[in-house]
mmCIF file as Biopython writes it, N, C-alpha, C and O atoms, coordinates in Angstrom:
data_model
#
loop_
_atom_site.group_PDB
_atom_site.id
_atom_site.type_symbol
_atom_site.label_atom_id
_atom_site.label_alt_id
_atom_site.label_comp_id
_atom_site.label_asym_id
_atom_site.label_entity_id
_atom_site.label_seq_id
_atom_site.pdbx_PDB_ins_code
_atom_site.Cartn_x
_atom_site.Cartn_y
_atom_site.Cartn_z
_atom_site.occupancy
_atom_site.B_iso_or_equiv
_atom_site.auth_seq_id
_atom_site.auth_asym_id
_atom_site.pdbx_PDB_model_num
ATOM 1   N N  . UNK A ? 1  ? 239.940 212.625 68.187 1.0 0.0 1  A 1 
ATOM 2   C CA . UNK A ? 1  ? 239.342 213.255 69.344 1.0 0.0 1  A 1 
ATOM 3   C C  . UNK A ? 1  ? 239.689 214.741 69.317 1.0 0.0 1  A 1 
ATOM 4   O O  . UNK A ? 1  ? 240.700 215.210 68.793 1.0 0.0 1  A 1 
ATOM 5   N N  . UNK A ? 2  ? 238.731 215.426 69.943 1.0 0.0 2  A 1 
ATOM 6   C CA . UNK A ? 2  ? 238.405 217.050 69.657 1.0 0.0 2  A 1 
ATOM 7   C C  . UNK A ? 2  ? 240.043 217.493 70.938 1.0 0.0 2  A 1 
ATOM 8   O O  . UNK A ? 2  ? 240.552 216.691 71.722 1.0 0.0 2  A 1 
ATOM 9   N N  . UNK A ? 3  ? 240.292 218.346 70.810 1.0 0.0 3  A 1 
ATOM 10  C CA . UNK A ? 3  ? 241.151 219.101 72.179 1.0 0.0 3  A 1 
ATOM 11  C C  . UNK A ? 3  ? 240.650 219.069 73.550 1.0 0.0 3  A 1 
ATOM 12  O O  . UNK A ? 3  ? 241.306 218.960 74.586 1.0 0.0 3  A 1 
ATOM 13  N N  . UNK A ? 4  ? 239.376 219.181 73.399 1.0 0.0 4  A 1 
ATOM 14  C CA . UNK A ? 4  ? 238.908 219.160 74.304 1.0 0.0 4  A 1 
ATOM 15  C C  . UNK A ? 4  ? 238.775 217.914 75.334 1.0 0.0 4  A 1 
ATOM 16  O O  . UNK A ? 4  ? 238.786 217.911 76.565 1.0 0.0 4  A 1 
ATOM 17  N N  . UNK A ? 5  ? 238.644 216.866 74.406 1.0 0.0 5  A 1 
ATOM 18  C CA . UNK A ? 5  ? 238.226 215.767 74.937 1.0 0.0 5  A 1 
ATOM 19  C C  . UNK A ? 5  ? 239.427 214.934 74.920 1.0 0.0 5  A 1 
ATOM 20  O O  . UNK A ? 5  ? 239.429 213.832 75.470 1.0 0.0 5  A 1 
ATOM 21  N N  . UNK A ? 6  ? 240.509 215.435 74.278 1.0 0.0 6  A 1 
ATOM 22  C CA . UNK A ? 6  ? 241.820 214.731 74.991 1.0 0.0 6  A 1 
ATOM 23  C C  . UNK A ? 6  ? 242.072 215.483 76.344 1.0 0.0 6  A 1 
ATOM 24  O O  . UNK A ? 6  ? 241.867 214.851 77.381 1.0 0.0 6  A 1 
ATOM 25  N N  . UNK A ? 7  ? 242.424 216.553 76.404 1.0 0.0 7  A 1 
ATOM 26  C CA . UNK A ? 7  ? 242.482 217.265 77.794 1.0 0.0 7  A 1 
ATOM 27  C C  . UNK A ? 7  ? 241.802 216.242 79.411 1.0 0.0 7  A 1 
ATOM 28  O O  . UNK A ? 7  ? 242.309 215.862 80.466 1.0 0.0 7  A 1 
ATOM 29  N N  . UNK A ? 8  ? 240.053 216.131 78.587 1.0 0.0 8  A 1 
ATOM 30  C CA . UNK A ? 8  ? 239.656 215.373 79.953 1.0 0.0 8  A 1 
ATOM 31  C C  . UNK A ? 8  ? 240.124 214.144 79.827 1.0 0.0 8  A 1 
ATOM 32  O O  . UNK A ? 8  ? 240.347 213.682 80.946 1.0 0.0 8  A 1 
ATOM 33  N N  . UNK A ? 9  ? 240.398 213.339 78.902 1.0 0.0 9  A 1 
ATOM 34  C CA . UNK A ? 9  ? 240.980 211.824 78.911 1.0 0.0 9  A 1 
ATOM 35  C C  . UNK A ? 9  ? 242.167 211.930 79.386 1.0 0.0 9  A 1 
ATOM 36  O O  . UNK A ? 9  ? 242.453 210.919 80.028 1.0 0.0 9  A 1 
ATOM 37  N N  . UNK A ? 10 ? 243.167 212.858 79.361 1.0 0.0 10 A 1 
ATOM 38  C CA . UNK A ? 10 ? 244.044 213.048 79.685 1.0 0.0 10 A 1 
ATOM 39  C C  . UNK A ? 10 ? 244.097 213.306 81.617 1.0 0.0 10 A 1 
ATOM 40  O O  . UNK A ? 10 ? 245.074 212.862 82.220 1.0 0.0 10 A 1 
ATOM 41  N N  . UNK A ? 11 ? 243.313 213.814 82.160 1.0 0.0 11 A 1 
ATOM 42  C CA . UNK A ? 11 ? 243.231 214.112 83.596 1.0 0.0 11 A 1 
ATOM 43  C C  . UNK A ? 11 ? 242.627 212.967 83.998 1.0 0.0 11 A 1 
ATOM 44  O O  . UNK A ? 11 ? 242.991 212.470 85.064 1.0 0.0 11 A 1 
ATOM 45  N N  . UNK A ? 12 ? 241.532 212.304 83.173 1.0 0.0 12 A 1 
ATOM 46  C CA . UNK A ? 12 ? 240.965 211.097 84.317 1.0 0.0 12 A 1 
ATOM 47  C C  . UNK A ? 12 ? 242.023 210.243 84.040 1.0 0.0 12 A 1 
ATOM 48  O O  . UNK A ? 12 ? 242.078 209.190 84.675 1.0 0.0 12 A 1 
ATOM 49  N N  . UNK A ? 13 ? 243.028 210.543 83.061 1.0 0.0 13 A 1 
ATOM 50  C CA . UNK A ? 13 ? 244.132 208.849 83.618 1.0 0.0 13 A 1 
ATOM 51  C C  . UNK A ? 13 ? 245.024 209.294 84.421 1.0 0.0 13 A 1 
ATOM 52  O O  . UNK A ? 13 ? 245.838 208.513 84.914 1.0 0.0 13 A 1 
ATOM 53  N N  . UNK A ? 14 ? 245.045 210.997 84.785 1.0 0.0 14 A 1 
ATOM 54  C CA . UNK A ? 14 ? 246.283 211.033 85.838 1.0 0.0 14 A 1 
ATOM 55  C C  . UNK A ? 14 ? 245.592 210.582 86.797 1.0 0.0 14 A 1 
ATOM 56  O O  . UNK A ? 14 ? 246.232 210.023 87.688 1.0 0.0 14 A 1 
ATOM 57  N N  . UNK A ? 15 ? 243.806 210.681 86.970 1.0 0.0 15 A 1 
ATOM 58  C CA . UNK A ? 15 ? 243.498 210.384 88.442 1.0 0.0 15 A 1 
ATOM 59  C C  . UNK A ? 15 ? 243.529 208.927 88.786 1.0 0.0 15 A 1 
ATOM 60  O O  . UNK A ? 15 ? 243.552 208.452 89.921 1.0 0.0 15 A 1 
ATOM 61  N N  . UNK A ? 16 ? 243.527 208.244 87.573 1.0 0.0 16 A 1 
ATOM 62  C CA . UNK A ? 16 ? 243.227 206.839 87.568 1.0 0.0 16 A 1 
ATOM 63  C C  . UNK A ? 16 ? 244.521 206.116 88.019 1.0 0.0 16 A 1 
ATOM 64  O O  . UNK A ? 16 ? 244.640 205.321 88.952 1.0 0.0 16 A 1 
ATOM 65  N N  . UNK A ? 17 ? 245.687 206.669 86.954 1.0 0.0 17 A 1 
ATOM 66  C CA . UNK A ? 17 ? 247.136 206.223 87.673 1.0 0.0 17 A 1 
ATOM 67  C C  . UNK A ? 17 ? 247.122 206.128 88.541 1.0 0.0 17 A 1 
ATOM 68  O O  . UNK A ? 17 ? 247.432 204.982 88.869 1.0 0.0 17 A 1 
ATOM 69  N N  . UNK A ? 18 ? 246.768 207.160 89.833 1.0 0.0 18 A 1 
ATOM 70  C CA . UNK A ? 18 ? 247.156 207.418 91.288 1.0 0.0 18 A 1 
ATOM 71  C C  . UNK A ? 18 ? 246.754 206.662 92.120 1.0 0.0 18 A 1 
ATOM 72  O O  . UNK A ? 18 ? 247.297 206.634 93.225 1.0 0.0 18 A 1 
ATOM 73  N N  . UNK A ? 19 ? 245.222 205.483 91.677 1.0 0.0 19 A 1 
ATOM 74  C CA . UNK A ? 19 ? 244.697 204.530 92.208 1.0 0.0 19 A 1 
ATOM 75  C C  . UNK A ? 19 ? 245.546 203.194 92.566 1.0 0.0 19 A 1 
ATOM 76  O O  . UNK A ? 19 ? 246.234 202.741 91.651 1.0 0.0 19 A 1 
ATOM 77  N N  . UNK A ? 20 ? 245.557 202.626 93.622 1.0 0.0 20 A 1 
ATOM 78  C CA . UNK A ? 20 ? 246.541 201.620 94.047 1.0 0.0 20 A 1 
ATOM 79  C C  . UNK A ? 20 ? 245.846 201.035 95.058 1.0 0.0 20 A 1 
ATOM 80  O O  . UNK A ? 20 ? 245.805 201.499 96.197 1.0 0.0 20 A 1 
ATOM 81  N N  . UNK A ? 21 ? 244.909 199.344 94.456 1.0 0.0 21 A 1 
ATOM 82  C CA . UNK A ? 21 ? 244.276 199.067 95.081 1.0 0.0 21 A 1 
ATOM 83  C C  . UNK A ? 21 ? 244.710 197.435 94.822 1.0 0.0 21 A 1 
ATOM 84  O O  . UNK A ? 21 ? 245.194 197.085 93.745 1.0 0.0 21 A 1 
ATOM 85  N N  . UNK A ? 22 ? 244.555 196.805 95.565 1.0 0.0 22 A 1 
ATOM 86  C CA . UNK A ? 22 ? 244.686 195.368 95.609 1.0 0.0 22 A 1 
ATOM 87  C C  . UNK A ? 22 ? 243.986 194.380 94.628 1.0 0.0 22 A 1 
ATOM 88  O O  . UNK A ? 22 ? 244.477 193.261 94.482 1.0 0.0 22 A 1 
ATOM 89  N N  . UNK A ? 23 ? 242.818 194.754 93.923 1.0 0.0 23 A 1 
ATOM 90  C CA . UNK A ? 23 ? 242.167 194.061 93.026 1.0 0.0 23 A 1 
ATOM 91  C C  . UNK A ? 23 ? 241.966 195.109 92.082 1.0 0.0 23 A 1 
ATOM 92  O O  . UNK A ? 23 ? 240.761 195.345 91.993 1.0 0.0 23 A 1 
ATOM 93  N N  . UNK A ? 24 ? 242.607 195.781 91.396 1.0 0.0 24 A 1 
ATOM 94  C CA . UNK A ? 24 ? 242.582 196.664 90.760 1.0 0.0 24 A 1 
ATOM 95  C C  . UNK A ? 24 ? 243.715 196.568 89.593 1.0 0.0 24 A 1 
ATOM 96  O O  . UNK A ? 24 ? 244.884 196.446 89.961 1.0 0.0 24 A 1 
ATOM 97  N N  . UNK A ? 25 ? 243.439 196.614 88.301 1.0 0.0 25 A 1 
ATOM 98  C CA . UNK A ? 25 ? 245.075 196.484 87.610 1.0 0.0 25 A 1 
ATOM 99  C C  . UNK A ? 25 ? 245.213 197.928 87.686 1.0 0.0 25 A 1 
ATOM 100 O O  . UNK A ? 25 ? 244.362 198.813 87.606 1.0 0.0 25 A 1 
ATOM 101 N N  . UNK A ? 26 ? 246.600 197.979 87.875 1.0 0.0 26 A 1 
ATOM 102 C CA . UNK A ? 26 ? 247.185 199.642 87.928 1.0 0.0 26 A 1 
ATOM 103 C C  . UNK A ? 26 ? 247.636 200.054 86.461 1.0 0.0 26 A 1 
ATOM 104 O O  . UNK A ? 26 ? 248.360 199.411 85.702 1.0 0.0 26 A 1 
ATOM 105 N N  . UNK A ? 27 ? 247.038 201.269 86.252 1.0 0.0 27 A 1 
ATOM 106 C CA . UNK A ? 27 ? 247.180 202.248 84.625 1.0 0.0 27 A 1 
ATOM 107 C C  . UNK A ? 27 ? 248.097 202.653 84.979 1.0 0.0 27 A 1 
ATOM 108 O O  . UNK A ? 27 ? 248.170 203.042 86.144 1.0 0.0 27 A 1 
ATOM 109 N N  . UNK A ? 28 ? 249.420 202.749 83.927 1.0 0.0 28 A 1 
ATOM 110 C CA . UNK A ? 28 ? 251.138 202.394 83.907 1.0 0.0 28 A 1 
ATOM 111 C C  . UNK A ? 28 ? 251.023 203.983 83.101 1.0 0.0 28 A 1 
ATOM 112 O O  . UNK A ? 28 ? 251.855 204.799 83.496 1.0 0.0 28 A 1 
ATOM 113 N N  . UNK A ? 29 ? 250.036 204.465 81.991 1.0 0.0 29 A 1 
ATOM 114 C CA . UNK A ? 29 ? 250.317 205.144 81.226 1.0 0.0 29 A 1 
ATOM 115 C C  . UNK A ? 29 ? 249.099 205.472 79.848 1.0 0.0 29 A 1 
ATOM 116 O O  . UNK A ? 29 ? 247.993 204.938 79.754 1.0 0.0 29 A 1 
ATOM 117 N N  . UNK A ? 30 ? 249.483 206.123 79.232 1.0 0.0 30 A 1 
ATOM 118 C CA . UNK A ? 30 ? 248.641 206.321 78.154 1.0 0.0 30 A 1 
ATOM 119 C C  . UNK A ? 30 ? 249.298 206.711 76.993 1.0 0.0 30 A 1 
ATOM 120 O O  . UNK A ? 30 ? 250.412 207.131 77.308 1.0 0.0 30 A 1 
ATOM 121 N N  . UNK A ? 31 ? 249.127 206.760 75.873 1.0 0.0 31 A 1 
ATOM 122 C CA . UNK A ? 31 ? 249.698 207.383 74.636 1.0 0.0 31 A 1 
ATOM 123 C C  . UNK A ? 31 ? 248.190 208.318 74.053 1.0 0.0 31 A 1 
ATOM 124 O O  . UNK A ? 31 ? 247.055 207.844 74.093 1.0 0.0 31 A 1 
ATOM 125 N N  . UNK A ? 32 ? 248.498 209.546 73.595 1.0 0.0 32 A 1 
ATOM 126 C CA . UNK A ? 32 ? 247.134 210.173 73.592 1.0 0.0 32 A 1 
ATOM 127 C C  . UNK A ? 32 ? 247.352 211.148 71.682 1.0 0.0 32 A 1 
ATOM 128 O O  . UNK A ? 32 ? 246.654 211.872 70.972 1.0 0.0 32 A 1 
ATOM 129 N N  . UNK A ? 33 ? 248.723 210.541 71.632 1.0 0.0 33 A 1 
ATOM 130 C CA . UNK A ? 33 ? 249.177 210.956 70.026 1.0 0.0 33 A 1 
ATOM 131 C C  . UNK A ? 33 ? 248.919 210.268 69.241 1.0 0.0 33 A 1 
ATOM 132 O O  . UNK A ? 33 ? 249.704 210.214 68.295 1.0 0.0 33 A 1 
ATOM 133 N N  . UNK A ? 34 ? 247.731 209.413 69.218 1.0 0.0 34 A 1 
ATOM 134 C CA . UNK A ? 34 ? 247.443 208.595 68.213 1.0 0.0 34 A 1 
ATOM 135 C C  . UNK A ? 34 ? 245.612 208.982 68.019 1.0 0.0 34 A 1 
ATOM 136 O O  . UNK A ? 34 ? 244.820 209.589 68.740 1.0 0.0 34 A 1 
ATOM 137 N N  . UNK A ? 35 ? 245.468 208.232 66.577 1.0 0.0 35 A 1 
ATOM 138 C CA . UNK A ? 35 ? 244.029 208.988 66.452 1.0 0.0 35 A 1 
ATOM 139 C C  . UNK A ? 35 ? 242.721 208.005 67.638 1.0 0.0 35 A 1 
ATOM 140 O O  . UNK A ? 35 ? 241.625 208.541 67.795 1.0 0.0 35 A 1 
ATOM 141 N N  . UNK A ? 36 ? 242.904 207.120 68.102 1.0 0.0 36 A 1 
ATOM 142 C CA . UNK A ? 36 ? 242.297 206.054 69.028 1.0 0.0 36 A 1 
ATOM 143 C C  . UNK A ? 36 ? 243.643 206.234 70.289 1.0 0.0 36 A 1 
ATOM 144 O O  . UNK A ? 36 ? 244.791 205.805 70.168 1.0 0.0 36 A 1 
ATOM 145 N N  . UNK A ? 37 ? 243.020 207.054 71.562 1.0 0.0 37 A 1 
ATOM 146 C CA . UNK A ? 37 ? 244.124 206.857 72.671 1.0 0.0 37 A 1 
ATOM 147 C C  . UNK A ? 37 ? 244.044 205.356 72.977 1.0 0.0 37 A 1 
ATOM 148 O O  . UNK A ? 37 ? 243.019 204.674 72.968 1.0 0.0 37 A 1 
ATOM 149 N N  . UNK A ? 38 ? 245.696 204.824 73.336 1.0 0.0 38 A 1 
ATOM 150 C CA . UNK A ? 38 ? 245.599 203.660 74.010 1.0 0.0 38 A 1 
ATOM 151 C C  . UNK A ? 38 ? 245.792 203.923 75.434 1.0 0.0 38 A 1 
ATOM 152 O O  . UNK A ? 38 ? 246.134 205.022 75.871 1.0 0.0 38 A 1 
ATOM 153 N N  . UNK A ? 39 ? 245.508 202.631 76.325 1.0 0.0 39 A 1 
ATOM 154 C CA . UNK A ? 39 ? 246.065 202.388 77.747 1.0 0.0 39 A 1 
ATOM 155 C C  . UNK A ? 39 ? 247.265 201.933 77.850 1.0 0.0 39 A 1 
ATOM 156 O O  . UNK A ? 39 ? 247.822 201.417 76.880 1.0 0.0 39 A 1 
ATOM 157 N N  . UNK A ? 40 ? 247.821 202.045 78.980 1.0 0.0 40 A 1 
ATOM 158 C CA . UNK A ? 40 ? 248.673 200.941 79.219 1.0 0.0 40 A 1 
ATOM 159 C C  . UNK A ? 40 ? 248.737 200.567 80.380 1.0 0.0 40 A 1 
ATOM 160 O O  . UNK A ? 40 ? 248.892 201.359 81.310 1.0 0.0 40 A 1 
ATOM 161 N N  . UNK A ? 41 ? 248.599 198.949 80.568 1.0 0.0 41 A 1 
ATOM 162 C CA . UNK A ? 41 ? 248.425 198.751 81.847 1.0 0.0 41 A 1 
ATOM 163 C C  . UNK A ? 41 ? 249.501 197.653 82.511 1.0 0.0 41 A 1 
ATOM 164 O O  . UNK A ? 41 ? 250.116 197.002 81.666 1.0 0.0 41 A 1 
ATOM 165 N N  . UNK A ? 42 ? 249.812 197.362 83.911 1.0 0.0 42 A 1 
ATOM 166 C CA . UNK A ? 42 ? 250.231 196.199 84.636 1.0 0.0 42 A 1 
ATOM 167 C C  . UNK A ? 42 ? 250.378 195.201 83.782 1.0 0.0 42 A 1 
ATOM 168 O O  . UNK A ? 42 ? 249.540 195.379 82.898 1.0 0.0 42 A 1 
ATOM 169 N N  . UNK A ? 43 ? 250.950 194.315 83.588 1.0 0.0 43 A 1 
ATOM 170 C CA . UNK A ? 43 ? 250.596 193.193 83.178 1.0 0.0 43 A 1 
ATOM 171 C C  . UNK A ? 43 ? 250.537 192.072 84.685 1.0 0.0 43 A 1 
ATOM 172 O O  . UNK A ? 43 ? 251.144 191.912 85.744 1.0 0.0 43 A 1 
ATOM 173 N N  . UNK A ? 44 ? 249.441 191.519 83.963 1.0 0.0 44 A 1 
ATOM 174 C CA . UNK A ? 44 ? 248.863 190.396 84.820 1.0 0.0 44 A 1 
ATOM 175 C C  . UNK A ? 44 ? 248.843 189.087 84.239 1.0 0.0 44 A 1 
ATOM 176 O O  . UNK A ? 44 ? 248.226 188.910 83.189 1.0 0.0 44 A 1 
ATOM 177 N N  . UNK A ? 45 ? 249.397 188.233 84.753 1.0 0.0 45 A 1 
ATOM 178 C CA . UNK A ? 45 ? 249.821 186.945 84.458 1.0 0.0 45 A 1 
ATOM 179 C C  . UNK A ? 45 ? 248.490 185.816 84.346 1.0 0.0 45 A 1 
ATOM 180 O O  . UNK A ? 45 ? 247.387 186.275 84.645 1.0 0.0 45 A 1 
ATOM 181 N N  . UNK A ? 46 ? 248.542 184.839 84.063 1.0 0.0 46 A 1 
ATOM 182 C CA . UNK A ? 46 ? 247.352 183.404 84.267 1.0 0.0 46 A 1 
ATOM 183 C C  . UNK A ? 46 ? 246.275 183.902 82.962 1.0 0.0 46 A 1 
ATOM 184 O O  . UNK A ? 46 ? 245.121 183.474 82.924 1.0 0.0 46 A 1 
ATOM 185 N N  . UNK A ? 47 ? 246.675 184.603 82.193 1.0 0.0 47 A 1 
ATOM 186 C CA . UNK A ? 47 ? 245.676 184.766 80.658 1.0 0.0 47 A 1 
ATOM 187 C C  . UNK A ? 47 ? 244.380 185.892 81.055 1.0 0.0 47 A 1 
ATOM 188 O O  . UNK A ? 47 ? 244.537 186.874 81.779 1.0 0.0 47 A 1 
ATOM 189 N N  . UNK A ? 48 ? 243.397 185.587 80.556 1.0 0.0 48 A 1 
ATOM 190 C CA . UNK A ? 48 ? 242.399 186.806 80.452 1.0 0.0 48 A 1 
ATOM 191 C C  . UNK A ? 48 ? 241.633 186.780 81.532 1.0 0.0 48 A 1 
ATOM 192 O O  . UNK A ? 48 ? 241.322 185.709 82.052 1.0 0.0 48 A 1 
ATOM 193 N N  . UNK A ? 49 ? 241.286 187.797 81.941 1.0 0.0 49 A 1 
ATOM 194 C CA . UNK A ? 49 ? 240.471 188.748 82.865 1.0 0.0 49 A 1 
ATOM 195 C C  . UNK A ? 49 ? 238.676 187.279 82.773 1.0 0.0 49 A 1 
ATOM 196 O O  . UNK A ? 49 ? 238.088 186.706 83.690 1.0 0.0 49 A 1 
ATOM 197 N N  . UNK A ? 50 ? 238.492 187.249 81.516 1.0 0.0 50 A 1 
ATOM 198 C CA . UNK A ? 50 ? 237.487 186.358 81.336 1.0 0.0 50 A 1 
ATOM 199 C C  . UNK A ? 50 ? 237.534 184.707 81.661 1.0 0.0 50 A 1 
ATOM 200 O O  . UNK A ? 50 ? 236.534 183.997 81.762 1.0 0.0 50 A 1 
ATOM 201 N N  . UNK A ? 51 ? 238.291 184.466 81.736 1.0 0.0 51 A 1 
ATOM 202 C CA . UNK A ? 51 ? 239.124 183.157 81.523 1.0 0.0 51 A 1 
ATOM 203 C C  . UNK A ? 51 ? 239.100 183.153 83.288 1.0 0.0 51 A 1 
ATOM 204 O O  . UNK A ? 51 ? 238.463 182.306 83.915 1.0 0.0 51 A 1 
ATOM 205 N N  . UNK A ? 52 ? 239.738 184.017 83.811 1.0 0.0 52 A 1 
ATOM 206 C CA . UNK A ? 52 ? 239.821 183.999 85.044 1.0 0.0 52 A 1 
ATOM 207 C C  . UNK A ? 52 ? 238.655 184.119 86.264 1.0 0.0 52 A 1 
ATOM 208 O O  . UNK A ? 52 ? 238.898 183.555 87.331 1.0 0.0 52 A 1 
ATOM 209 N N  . UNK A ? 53 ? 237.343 184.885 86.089 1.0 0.0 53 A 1 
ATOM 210 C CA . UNK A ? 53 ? 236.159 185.051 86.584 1.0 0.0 53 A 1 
ATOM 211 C C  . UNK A ? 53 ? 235.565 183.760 85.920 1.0 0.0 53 A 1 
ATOM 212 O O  . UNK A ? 53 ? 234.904 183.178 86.780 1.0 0.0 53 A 1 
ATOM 213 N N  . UNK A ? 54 ? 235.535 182.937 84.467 1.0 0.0 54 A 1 
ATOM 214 C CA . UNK A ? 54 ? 234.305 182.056 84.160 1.0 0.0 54 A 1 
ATOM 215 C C  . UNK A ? 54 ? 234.902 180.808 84.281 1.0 0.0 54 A 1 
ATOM 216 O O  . UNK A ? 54 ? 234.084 179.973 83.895 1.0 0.0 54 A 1 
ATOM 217 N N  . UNK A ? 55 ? 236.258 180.125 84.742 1.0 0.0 55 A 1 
ATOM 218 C CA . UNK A ? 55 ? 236.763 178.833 84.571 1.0 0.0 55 A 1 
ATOM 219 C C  . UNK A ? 55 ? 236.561 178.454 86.258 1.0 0.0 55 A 1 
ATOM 220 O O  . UNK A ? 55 ? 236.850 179.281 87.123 1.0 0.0 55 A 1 
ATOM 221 N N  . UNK A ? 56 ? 236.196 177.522 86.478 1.0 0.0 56 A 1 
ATOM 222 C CA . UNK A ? 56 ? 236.308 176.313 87.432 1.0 0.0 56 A 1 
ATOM 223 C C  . UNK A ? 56 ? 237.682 176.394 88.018 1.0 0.0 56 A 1 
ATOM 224 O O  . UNK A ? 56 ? 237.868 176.851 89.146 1.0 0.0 56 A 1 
ATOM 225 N N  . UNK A ? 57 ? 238.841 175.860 87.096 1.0 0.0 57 A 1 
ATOM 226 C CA . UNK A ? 57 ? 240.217 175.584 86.625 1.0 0.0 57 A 1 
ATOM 227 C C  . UNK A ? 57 ? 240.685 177.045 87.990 1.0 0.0 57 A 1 
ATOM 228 O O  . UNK A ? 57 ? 240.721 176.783 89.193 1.0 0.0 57 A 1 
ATOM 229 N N  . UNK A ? 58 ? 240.882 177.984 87.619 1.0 0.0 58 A 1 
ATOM 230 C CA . UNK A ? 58 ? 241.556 179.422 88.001 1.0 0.0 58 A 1 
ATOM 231 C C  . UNK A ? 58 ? 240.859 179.282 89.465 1.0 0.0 58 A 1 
ATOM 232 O O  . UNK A ? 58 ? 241.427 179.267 90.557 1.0 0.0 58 A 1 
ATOM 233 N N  . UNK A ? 59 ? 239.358 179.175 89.161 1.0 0.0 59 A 1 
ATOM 234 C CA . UNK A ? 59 ? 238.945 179.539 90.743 1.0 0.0 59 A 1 
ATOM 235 C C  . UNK A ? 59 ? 239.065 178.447 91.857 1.0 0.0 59 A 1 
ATOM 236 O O  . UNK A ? 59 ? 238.474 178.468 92.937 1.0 0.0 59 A 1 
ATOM 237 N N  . UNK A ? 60 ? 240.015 177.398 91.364 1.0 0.0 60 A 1 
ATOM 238 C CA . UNK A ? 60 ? 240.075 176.665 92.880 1.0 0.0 60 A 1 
ATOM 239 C C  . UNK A ? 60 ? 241.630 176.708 92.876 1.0 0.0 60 A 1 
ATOM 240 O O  . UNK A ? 60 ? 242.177 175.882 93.607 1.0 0.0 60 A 1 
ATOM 241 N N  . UNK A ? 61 ? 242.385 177.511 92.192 1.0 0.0 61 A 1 
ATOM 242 C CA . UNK A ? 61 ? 243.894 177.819 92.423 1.0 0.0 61 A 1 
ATOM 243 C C  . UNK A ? 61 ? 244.145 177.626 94.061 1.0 0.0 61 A 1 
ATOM 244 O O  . UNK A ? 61 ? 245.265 177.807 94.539 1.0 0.0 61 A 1 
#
């Protein structure tokens, strides 16, 4: 990624961090020294995000 375009990846995750919402996973962080930036996020328990919206199983918890 160009300078440029780490800079803005870099500000929308400070704005994104600051978000603190109840159904929302909260962004913990970023690493932006690598050639692909990663996230880092909350961890959330009961398996995948997919698993959890398409199973029967999860939604009558």
């Amino acid at each position: 990624m160009d300078e440029g375009r780490t800079k803005e990846f870099a500000r929308e995750m400070l704005i994104l961090s600051q978000i603190n919402h109840k159904n929302l996973i909260k962004i913990l962080g970023c690493c932006l020294e690598v050639e692909v930036p990663m996230l880092v996020y909350e961890f959330i328990p009961d398996g995948t995000l997919f698993r959890c919206i398409s199973t029967d199983a999860y939604k009558r918890k």
